[in-house]
N, C-alpha and C positions, 0 to 999 in steps of 0.2 A: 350616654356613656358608650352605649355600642358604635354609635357615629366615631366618638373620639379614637376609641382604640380601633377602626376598620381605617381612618386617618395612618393614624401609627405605625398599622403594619401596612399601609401602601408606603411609606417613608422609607418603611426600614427595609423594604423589599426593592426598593430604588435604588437604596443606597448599598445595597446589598450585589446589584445587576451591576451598581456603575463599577464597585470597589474588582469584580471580577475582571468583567470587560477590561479595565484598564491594565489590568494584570496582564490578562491576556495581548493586550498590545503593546506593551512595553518589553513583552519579551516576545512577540514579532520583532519590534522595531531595533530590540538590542541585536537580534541575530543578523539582522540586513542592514544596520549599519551601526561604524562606519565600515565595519570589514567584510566583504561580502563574498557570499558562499554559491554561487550559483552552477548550474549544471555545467557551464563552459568552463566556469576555476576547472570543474572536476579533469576534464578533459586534460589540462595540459599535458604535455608527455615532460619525462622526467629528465633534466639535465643532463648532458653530454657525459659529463664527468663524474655522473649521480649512478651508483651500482644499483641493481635491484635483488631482490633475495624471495627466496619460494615462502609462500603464505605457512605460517606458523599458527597449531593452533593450541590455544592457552585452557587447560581443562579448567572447570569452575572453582575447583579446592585452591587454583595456584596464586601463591604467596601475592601481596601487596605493597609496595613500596610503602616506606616508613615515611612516617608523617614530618613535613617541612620543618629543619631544625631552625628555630627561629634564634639559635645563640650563634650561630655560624660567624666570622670573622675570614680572613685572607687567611691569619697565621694559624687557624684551628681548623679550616673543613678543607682547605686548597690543599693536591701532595703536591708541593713544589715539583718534588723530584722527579716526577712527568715531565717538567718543562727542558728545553736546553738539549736536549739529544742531537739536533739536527742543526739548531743555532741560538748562539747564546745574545742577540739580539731581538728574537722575531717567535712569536709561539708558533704552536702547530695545532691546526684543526681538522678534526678527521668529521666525516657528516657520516651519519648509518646511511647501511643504503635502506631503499624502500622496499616496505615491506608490510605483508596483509596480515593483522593480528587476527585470527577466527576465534568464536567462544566451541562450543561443545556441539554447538547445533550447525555448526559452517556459519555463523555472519560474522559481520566485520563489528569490529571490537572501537575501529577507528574511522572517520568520516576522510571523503582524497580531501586532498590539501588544498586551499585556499591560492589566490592568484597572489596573493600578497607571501604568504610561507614561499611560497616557489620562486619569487624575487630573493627572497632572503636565502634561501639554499642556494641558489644559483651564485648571489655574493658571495658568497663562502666558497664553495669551488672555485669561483672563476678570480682569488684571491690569490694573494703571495704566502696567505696563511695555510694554505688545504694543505690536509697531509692525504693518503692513502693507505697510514698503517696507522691502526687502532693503536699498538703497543707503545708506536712512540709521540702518540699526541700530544699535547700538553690538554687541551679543551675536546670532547664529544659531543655534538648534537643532535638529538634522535632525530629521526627525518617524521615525525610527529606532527600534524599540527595542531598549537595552542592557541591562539590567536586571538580567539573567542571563547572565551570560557563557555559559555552559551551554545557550543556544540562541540561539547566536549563530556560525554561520557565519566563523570571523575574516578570512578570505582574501577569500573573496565578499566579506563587509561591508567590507573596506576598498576595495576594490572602487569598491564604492555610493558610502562617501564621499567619495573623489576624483572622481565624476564628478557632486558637487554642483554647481551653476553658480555660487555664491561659497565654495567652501571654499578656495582658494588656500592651501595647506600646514595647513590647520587654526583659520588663526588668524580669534579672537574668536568660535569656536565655542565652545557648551557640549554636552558628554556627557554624560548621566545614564547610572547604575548604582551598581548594589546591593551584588552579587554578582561580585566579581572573580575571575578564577582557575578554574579547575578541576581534577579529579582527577590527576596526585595531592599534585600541588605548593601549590597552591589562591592562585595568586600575588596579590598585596594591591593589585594595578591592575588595570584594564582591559586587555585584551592586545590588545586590539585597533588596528591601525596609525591613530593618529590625530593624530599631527605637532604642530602647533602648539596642537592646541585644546586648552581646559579641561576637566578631569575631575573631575567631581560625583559622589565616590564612597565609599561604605562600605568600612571595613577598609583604609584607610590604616596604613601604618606611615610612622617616621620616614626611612627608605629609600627609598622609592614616593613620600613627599609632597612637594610642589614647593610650599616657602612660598610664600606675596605670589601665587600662582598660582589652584593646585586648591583644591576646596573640597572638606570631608570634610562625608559624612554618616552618619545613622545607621539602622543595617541595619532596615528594615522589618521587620514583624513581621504580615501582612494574617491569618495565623491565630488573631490574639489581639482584632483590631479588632473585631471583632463581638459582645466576651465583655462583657455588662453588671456591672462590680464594684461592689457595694452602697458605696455612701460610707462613710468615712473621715476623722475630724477627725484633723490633725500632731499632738493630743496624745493621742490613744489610745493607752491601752497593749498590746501584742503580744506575744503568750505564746514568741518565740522571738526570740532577741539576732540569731541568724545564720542564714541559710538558703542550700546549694546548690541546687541545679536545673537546672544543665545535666545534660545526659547526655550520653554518650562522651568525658566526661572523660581524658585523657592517664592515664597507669597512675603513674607517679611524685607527679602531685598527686593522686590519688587514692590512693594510699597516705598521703599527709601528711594528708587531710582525714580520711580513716579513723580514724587514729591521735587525731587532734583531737577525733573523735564520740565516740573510746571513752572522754573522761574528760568531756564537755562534751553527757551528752546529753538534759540539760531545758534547755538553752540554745542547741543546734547543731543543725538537722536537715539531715543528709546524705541529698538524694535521687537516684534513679538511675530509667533506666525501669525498665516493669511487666515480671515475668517467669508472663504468665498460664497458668496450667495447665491452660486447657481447650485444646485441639486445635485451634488457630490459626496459619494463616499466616503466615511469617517476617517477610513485608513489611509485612501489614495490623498487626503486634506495634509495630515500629520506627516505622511511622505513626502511631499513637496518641499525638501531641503534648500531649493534655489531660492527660494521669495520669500521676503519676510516684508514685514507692514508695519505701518505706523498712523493706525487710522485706517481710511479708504485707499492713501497713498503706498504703491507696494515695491520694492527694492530687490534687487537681482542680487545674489548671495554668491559667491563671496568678494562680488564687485562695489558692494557700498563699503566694507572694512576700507579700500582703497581711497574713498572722500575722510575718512577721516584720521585726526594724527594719533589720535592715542584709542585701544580698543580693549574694554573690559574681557575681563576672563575672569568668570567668578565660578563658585563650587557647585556643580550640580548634583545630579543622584550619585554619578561618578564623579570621586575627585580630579580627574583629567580628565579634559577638555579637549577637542580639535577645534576648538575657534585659538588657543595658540598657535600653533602654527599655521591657521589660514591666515592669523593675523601677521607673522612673521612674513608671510608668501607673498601678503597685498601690502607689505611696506606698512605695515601701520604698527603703533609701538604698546606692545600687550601691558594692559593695567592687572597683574596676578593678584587675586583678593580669593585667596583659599588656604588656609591656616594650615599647615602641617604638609600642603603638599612641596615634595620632595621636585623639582623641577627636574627637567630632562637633561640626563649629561651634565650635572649641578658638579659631579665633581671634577669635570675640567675647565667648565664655561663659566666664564663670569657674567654673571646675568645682571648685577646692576647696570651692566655695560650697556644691554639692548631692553631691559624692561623695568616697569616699575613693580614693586612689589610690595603692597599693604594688608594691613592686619582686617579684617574679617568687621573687626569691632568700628573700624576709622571709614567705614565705607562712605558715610555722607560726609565724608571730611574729604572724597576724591578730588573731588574739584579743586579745591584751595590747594591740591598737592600738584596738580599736575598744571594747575595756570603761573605755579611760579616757576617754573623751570625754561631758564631760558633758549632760545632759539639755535642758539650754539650747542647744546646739549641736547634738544631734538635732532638736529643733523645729524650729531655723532650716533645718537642712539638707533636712529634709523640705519646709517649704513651699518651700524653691528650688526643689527636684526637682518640685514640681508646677507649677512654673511654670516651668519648662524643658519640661515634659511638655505644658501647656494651648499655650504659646507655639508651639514651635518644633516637636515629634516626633508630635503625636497622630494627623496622617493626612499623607495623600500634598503637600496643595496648603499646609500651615503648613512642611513641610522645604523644597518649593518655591520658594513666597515668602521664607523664610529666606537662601535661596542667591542668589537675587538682590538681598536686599537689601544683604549682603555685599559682592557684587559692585559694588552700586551704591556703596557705602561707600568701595571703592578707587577707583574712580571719580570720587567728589567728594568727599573728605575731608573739606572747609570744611562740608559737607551734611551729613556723617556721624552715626549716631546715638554717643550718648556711650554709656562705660562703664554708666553707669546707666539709662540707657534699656533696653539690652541685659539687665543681671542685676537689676535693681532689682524688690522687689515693691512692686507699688501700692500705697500706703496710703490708706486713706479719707479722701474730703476733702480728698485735700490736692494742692497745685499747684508744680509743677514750678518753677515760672519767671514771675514775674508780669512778665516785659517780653510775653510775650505774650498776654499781655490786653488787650481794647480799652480803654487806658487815656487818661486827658484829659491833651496834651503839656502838658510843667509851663508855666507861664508865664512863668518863669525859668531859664537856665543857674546851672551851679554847685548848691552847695550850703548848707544851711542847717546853721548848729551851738546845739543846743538843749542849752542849757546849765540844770542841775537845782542849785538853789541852796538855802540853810537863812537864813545868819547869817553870812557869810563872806565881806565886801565888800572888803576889800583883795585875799583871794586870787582873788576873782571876776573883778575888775575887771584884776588881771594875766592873767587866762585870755582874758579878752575881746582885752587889748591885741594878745594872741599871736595868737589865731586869726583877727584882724584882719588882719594880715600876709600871709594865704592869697590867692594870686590869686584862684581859686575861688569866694572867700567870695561867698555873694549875698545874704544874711539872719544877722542874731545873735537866737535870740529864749530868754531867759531867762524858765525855769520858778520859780517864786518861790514857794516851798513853806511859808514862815513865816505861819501866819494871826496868831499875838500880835503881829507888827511889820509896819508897810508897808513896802513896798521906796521905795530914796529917789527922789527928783525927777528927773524928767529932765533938768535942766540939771546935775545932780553924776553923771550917765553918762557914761562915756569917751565920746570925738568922735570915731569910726572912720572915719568915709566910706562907711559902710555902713546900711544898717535894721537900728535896734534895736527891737524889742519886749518888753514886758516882762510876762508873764500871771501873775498873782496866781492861785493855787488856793483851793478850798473846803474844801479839807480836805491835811494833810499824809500825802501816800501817795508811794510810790516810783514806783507806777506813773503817776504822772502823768507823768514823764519822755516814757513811749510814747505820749500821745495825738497822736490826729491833727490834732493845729491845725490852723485854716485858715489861721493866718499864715504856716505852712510852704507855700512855693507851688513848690518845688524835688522832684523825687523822691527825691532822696540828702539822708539827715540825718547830722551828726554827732552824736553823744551824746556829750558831754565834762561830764564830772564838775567843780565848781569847783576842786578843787585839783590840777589836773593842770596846772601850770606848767611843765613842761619840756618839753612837746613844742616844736619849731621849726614855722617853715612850711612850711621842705621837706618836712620830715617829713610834717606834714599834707595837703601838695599832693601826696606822692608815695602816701602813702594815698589819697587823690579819684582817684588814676588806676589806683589798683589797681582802686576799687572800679568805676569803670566798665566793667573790662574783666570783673569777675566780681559783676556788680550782685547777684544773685541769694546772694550771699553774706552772711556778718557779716567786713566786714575791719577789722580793729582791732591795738591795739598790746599793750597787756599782755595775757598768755594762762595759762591755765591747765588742769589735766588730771583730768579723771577717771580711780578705779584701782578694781579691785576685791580688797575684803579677805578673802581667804581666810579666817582667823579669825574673823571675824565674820557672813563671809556679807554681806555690804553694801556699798554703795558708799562710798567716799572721796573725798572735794574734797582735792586736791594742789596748793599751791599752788609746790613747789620747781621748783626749775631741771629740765627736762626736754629731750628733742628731741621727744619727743610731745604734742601736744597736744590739745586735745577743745573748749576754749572759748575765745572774745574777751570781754574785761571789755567793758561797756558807760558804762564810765568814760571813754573813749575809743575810738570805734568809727563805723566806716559803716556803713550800712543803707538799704534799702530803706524808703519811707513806707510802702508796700504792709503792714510788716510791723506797723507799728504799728495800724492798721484790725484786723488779724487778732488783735495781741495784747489790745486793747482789747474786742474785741466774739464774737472766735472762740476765746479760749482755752481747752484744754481742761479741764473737772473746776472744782475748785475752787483753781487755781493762783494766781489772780488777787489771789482772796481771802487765799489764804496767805500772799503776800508780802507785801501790805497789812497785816495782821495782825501778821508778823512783822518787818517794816522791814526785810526782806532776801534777797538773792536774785533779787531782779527782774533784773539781767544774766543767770542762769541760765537763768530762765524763757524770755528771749527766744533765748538758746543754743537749750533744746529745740524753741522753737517753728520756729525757724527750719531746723533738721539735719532734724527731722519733717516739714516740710514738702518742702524740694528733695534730701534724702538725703545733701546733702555736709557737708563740716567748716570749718569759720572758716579765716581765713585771717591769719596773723599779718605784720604790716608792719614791715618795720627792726629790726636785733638788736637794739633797746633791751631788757633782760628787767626790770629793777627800776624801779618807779615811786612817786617818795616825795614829800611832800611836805616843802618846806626850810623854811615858812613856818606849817608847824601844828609845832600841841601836842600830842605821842601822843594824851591823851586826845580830843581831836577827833575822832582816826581812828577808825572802825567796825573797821577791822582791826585796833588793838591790843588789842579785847575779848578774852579768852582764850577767851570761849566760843563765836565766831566761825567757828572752823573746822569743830565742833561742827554749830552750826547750816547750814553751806553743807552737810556730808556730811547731813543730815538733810534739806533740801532736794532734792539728788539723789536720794535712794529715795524720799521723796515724790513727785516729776514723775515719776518711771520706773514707780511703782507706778500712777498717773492714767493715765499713757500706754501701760501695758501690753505696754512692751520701753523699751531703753535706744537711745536716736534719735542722741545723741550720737557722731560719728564721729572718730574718731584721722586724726592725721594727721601726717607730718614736714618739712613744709613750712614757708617762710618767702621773702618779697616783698623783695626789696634793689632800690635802684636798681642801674642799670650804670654799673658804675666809679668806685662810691661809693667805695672802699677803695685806687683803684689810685693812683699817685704820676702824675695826669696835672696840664697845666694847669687851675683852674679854671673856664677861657674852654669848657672841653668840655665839662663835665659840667653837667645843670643841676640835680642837686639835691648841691651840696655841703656844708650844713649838715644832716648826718645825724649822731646821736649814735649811740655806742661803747656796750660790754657793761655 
């Protein structure tokens, strides 16, 4: 019996040394990494543009900062009224200067700043945002560092920060930190008592995160910043589908991934740290962040994420991770499997774009997820993640600028950067938005409708009558495409009240539609087809005010969709009834003139030629040119969906050709193959007036001749 129980307590005294020990070195290892605090951080001297202020000291009675209001919102903790003093696009950010907090006895209340805080001040100064006066900031940043919870005093520091001279409860401060939490909870905030102000912080969950508020970022990684990776084209191929690398993985996913390597293993590499068998200390083993192994075989960090396409990222004791953005850094495309966390910069980044992201519970279902997505969608997701990586995570002053720009985005909304500014890759050449070009103001309001004609003078001259009727209208100038016949006399042209011109071509081509006449003196053209008889005026006055409000568009009436064919591997022109759609006919459409220059003189490959050649497709053409150039999709006007003409003879129609539809899908893998991806964007949208449909007085509405389905 005495054997049994001198067992038991050698067990419990084991388990007792190890449970410490480990304690103890997990809060080593939290302090020195990833953010590290060393005697040379100490050293750096303070920012050109960074004041400094005589050491302050805080008697032991003095007040505390109120404890983090976790109901905070934009519209309840923010004073707006801070913002806008200086400019009513841009905030203003004032930085404290530096400054020694002493307690009662002279010591320092605060630890010098870390190498990584002192990038982030320096961002801020060396900014368009610094201000130099506290009073008209919109944002303060204590020159504090938070960085690491793990050396941060919490008591003292709140302390410090209520005896700022503008903190008043917190608000319209910013916090920076990294590292929230400590042993053994490792809580996903900052814990430290900071009231009203904003938290810029890594390892948010949905818990911890105050929408419209904080701002998440993503956990630094300063151990990997230094590691030069040999370039990497998004179509390389990678000798492994999947790759882990965290180490001290949880024991339950590590059994599931286990079980995953032992059928998956020229596809899956499962790694763990080195277990070196020379006679090495416990600590200097666990510090070895460069090598990880797999077996006796050992792999240089964070150079194998680079062998493979897709890279776990699952939940460790901290909900955030730096193997996301090592894996962003080495090209490889992050598998997120951590339930509630709040990802970095979530509210402007579209992440389905560059990662995958699964539920906690689906973990052994990874594989099935990520073998079907096809190869096309690896490429894309790849170059996202490099430009989420160039843009926003690569060093201390692009997370920086990130967060304020955010910020500034709540701020002025009307300012804001759009969707696509945010996730959009650049494409060569090409321009966002031609209103912001120094462009020559047109010399007329309204708009010009260039109308593209053969042989077809009764339906013509009814198209004229109609478009006549547009208040808008400032010019009619008919394209006159027939060289065997002259167009008739001007005195047998309708009598509009408006400038007619009539331009005779040299040759019959589609593309003459798009030239830049100088008789167009308007920036907005209509391109109306001659047998398009049914549009009204509303209709077409309610399209001129679409199109001003999204100039930069194709807004047009009849629409259509690209699909892709399984079966054949190729694209498809759809011309059925859809909610999606991808293109505006140029049969009937607004446009920028801007676009006709480009299609005329900048198009790419041999498009030009092709539709010339082939008498069709030229609305296509201008679709791609247009989606490639500003990134968005047409926009369709009024539920008219069918557009026929009551006044031909099928055989007139280019669409009763049976082999028509033929040739539009053979034009889409043509411009896609020239252009070297598919530019074309879906969309489920459609332009109605208000209260087109509702049983009001006519005296209310002004566009009430709108046609039905």
């Amino acid at each position: 019996m005495k054997w049994k129980m001198a067992v038991v307590y050698k067990k419990f005294f084991v388990v007792l040394f190890g449970a410490v020990f480990m304690s103890i070195l997990l809060a080593i290892l939290s302090m020195l990494w990833p953010v590290s605090y060393d005697e040379q951080d100490s050293q750096h001297s303070a920012p050109q543009k960074l004041k400094t202020a005589s050491p302050v000291e805080l008697p032991l009675n003095s007040p505390s900062a109120k404890r983090r209001d976790e109901s905070c919102t934009f519209y309840s903790c923010l004073d707006i009224y801070r913002c806008g003093n200086n400019d009513l696009t841009r905030i203003s950010v004032y930085v404290y200067p530096l400054q020694q907090f002493l307690d009662e006895h002279g010591e320092s209340l605060t630890l010098p700043i870390s190498k990584e805080f002192y990038e982030i001040l320096t961002a801020i100064l060396d900014s368009p945002f610094s201000t130099d006066d506290p009073e008209a900031a919109c944002f303060l940043v204590p020159s504090i560092d938070l960085l690491n919870q793990n050396n941060i005093r919490l008591k003292e520091t709140s302390r410090v920060l209520a005896s700022l001279p503008s903190w008043n409860d917190g608000s319209n401060h910013i916090l920076f930190n990294i590292l929230p939490g400590s042993v053994p909870d490792y809580s996903t905030v900052l814990e430290v008592d900071s009231g009203k102000a904003i938290i810029a912080g890594g390892g948010f969950s949905t818990w911890s995160y105050r929408r419209t508020f904080d701002v998440s970022l993503p956990v630094y990684n300063p151990l990997v910043m230094d590691v030069e990776l040999p370039p990497k084209s998004y179509l390389d191929s990678r000798p492994w589908l999947l790759v882990s690398a965290q180490i001290g993985l949880h024991h339950e996913y590590k059994a599931v991934l286990t079980e995953m390597e032992s059928y998956l293993k020229t596809d899956f590499l499962l790694l763990d740290k080195c277990e070196n068998e020379e006679e090495e200390g416990i600590l200097q083993r666990t510090l070895n962040f460069s090598m990880r192994c797999r077996g006796t075989v050992k792999y240089d960090y964070p150079h194998v994420l680079q062998d493979a396409t897709f890279c776990l990222v699952l939940r460790g004791a901290r909900l955030g991770q730096t193997v996301l953005s090592d894996a962003l850094m080495a090209g490889c495309i992050p598998v997120v499997i951590a339930d509630g966390y709040v990802l970095p910069f979530s509210e402007v980044l579209d992440w389905k774009m560059a990662a995958i992201i699964i539920r906690e519970e689906e973990l052994s279902g990874t594989w099935e997820i990520i073998q079907s997505l096809s190869m096309e969608r690896i490429y894309k997701m790849r170059q996202q993640g490099a430009l989420y990586w160039q843009r926003y995570f690569s060093t201390m002053t692009a997370i920086t600028l990130t967060t304020l720009q955010i910020l500034n985005d709540r701020v002025f909304p009307y300012a804001a950067r759009s969707y696509e500014d945010w996730n959009e890759i650049p494409r060569k050449n090409a321009i966002r938005n031609p209103l912001f070009l120094p462009m020559i103001p047109p010399s007329s309001q309204g708009f010009t409708a260039v109308i593209l004609t053969y042989d077809r003078l009764e339906s013509l001259f009814d198209v004229i009558h109609q478009v006549a009727k547009v208040p808008s209208l400032a010019k009619v100038v008919v394209v006159w495409n027939n060289q065997q016949k002259h167009p008739p006399q001007m005195s047998a042209w309708p009598n509009i009240g408006k400038p007619l011109k009539v331009i005779k071509t040299h040759q019959n081509k589609l593309s003459n539609r798009f030239f830049p006449y100088n008789e167009i003196e308007t920036e907005c053209i209509l391109a109306l087809d001659d047998d398009i008889v049914m549009l009204t005026a509303d209709e077409l006055e309610f399209g001129y005010e679409v199109w001003r409000e999204f100039s930069d568009r194709l807004i047009g009436f009849p629409s259509r969709v690209h699909l892709w064919d399984n079966g054949t591997s190729k694209w498809r022109y759809e011309s059925e009834w859809t909610n999606a759609i991808s293109m505006v006919l140029t049969g009937a459409a607004f446009y920028h003139k801007y676009f006709s220059y480009l299609y005329t003189y900048k198009m790419p490959g041999n498009i030009k030629a092709w539709v010339d050649e082939h008498m069709n497709c030229e609305d296509i053409a201008m679709n791609f040119l247009i989606a490639n150039i500003t990134g968005k999709a047409p926009i369709k006007v009024t539920p008219r969906k069918k557009f026929k003409c009551p006044e031909c003879i099928n055989k007139e129609m280019i669409s009763a050709d049976v082999t028509h539809m033929v040739e539009r899908s053979d034009c889409i893998n043509q411009f896609a193959s020239i252009y070297q991806s598919m530019p074309l964007k879906y969309v489920e949208f459609r332009a109605d007036p208000v209260l087109y449909k509702d049983n009001f007085p006519s005296e209310l509405k002004i566009f009430n001749d709108v046609g039905s389905l």
